[in-house]
N, C-alpha and C positions, 0 to 999 in steps of 0.2 A: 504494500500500500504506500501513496505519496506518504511524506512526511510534509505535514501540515502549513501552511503559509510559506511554502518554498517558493513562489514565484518571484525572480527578480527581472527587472527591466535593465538589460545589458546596451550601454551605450557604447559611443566613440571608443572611449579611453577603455575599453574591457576586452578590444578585439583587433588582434594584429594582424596582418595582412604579410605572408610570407614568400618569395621564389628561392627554389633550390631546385640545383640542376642535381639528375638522380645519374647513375650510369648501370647497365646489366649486359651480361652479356650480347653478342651481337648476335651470332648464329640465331639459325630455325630451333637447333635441337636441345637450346638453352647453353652452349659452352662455348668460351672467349677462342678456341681457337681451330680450326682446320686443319689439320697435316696432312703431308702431302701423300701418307695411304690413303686417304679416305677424299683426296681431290679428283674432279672427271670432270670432263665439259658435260653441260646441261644439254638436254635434247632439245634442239630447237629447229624451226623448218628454216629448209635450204633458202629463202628472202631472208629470214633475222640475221642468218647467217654471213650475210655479206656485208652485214654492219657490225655484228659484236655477236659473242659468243657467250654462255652462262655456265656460272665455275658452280660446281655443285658438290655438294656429302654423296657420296656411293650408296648410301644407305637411302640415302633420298633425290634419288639421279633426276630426278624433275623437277624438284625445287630447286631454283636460283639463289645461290647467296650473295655472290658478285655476277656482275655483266664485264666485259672485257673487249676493246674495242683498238683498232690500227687507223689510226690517221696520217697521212703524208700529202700535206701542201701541193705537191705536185699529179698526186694522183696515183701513184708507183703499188703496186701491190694489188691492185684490180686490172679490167677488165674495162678499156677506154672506148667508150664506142662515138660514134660522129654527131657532133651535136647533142653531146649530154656530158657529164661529171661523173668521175668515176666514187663507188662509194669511200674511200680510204680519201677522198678531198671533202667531198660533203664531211664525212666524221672531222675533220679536220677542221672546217671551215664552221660549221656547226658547234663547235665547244669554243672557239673561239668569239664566236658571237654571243654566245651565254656566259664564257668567262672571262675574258677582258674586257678591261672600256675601252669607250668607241676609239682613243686614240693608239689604240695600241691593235686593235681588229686586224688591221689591213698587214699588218706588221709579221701578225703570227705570233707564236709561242717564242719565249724565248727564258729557255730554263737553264742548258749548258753555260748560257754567258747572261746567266740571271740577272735581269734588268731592274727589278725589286733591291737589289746591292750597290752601296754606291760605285765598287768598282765590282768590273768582271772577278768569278772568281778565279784563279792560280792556276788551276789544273784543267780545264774546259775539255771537252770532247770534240764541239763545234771550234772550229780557229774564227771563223766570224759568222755572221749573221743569225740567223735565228734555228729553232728546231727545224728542220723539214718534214722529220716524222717522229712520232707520237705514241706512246700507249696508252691508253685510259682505262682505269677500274673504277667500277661505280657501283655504290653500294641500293641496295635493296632498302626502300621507303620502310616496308615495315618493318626490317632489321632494324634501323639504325634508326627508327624513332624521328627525332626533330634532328638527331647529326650524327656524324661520325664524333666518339669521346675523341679527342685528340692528346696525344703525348701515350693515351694507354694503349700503340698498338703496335703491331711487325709485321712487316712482308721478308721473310727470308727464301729468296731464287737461288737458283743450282743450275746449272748447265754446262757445257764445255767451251773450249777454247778452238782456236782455227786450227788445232791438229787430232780435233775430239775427242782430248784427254780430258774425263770430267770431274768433277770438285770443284769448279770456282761457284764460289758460293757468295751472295750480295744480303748484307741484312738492309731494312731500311725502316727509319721512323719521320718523325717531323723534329723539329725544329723548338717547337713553342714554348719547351723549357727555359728558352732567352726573351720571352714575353714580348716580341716583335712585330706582329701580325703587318701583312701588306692590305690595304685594305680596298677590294675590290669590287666590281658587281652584286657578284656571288656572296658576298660576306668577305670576312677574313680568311685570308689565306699565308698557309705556314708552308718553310720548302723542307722538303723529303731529300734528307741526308744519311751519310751511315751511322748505324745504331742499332739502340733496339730499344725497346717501349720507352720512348721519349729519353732516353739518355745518347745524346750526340758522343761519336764516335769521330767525324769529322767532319768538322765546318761549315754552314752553307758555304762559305767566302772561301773554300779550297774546291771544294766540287760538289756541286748542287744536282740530285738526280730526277727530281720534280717538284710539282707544287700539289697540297692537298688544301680542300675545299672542304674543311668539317662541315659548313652547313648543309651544303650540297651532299654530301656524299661520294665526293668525287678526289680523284686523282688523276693526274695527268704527268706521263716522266718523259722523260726526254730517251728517245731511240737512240741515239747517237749514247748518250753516256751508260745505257745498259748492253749496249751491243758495245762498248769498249770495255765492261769489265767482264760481260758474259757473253759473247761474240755467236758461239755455235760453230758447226762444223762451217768453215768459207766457201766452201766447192757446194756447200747447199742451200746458200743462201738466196739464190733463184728460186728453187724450188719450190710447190705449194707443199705446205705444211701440214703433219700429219698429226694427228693427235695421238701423245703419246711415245712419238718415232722415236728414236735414238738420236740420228740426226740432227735432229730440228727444236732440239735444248739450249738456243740463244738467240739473240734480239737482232744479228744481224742479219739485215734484207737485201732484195735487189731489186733493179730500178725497172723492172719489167711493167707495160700496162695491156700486157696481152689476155689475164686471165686470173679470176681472184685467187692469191696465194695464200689465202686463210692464216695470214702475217698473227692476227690476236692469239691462234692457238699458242704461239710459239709462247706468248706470257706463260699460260697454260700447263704449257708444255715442262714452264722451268718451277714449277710448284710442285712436281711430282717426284723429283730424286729424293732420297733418304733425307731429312735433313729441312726441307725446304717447308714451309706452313704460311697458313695467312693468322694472324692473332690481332681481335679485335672488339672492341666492345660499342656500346653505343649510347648516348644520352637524350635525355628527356628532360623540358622544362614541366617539374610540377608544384603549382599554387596552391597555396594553406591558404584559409584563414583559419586563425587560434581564438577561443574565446576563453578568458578569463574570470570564471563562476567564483565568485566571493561568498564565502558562505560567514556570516560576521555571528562577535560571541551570541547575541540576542535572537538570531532566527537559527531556523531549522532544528530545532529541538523537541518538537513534537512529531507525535505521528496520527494519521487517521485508521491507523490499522485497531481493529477491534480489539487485539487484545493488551493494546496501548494503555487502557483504562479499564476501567471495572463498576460496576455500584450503580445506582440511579442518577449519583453525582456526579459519574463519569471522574473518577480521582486514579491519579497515576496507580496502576496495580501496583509497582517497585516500589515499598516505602523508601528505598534508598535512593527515589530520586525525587523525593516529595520537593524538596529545595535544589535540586539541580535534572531534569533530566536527560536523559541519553536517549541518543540515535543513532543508528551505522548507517550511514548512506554511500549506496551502491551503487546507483545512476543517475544518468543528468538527461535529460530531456531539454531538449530548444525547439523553440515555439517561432513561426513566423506572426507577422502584426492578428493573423483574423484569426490565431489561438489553435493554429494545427500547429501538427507535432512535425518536424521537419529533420531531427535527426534523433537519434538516441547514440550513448555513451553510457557502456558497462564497466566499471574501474573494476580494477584487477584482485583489490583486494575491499575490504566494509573500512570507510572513514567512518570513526567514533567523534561524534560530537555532540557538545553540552554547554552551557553558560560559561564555563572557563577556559572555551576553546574558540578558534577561527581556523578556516581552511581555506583555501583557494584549489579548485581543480579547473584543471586546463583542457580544454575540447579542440580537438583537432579536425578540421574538415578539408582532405586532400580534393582539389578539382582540377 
């Protein structure tokens, strides 16, 4: 039963208004990370295909966790036909207009001689101008909630060398542990250096191997500095790429526009040696309000429960609380203005309260 005259009218100053960012893992299958036994390309029909490919769990080979995409400014890696774009420029041209401002559009990407720095950095893969070609990993809406968490995550790639000796092995995180964001379109943008869950290993300002877009979801690395530390076999670098192959475990391409070389497998491709994993979590903005229930020495001390009292005079049945008595109260109920009941709060354990006590209990409503 209520305890008796408990209504109070909770104003301003009794109700705080909270944002905190939550983070859980990112996966379908509830776990921060991927490796690379349990990586396979997602089944998708032969059109999806010539735009991006979907990285998926084995165990769930049709759900999407990542999407995986080859862009080249020039068009190199497709199939050019007369009077249209091939798709490896559309993808190129397409992230480009969603990720840069407009003065930087026509420009391209420009990550090996990162333009976000005030100088180029030291080690560059490109000797000048901009990326020509691209890889992009883009993460799943409902994975990754309102963003990619940033700083908690790792891409570790495997692949071989131009004599197909394999072990080169690339970790990568962001940046954002030097609190620097570049601030773009897209949101804030941190560059993807060597490491591993946000602990830089080396430098944007030595060699920068992409840029990530926590809000978006998105990653974008530069081909040229993954294809110089994970190259793949050279003599197959023409080749359309097969999921899986031996061969075709690195980033370097060739300038062919005769025929789509299925370039994005090769990301793919370099996530599946021993070694290699995607690890990653995701965040959410979630809104409290708090309400502050004052329960003061002089109320809440009765109850309407019948066996509260006793007699025809209704006098406390406890003589020992004839001058003082007692309550446990267990719940709080909040009322909107027309007297409906709009949440309930069950405490965990019974507050004892009487004339020579006050409480305060706090209500939380996540939304």
């Amino acid at each position: 039963m209520a305890i008796f005259g408990s209504k109070v009218q909770l104003t301003n100053l009794d109700m705080v208004d909270v944002e905190e960012k939550i983070t859980s893992p990112y996966f379908s299958d509830g776990s921060t990370q991927l490796l690379a036994s349990s990586i396979v390309s997602a089944s998708l029909s032969d059109t999806n295909e010539a735009y991006f490919f979907g990285i998926a769990n084995s165990s769930t080979p049709t759900v999407s966790e990542f999407h995986v995409s080859y862009g080249n400014v020039n068009g190199y890696g497709a199939e050019v036909q007369s009077g249209t774009k091939s798709e490896t420029n559309v993808v190129y041209k397409q992230l480009a207009s969603l990720l840069l401002s407009p003065q930087e559009v026509t420009g391209g990407f420009f990550i090996s001689r990162n333009k976000s720095l005030s100088t180029v950095p030291t080690t560059p893969a490109v000797s000048s101008g901009n990326d020509t070609d691209i890889y992009v990993l883009s993460g799943i809406r409902s994975n990754q909630l309102d963003r990619i968490n940033k700083k908690n995550w790792t891409i570790v790639l495997s692949g071989s060398n131009t004599t197909n000796i394999a072990g080169n092995i690339l970790h990568l995180t962001d940046d954002s542990v030097n609190d620097t964001p570049y601030s773009s379109p897209a949101g804030n943008r941190y560059n993807i250096v060597s490491g591993s869950d946000g602990t830089v290993v080396v430098e944007a300002s030595v060699k920068t191997y992409g840029f990530i877009y926590p809000d978006m979801g998105i990653m974008v690395f530069s081909g040229a500095e993954l294809s110089a530390s994970i190259p793949g076999k050279g003599a197959d670098k023409a080749d359309t790429a097969i999921f899986d192959d031996a061969t075709h475990k690195g980033f370097a391409v060739g300038t062919t526009t005769d025929a789509d070389r299925k370039n994005a497998l090769r990301f793919i491709n370099c996530l599946q040696p021993t070694g290699a994993k995607l690890k990653f979590r995701d965040e959410e903005d979630q809104f409290s309000r708090q309400y502050f229930c004052r329960l003061p020495a002089g109320g809440f001390n009765f109850s309407n429960s019948p066996t509260f009292v006793s007699g025809s005079n209704n006098e406390l049945r406890q003589k020992s609380m004839w001058d003082n008595p007692t309550t446990f109260v267990t719940q709080v109920q909040l009322y909107n203005p027309a007297g409906d009941v709009v949440a309930v709060g069950n405490l965990s354990s019974a507050v004892k309260k009487n004339k020579t006590s006050e409480a305060t209990i706090k209500v939380k409503i996540t939304f």
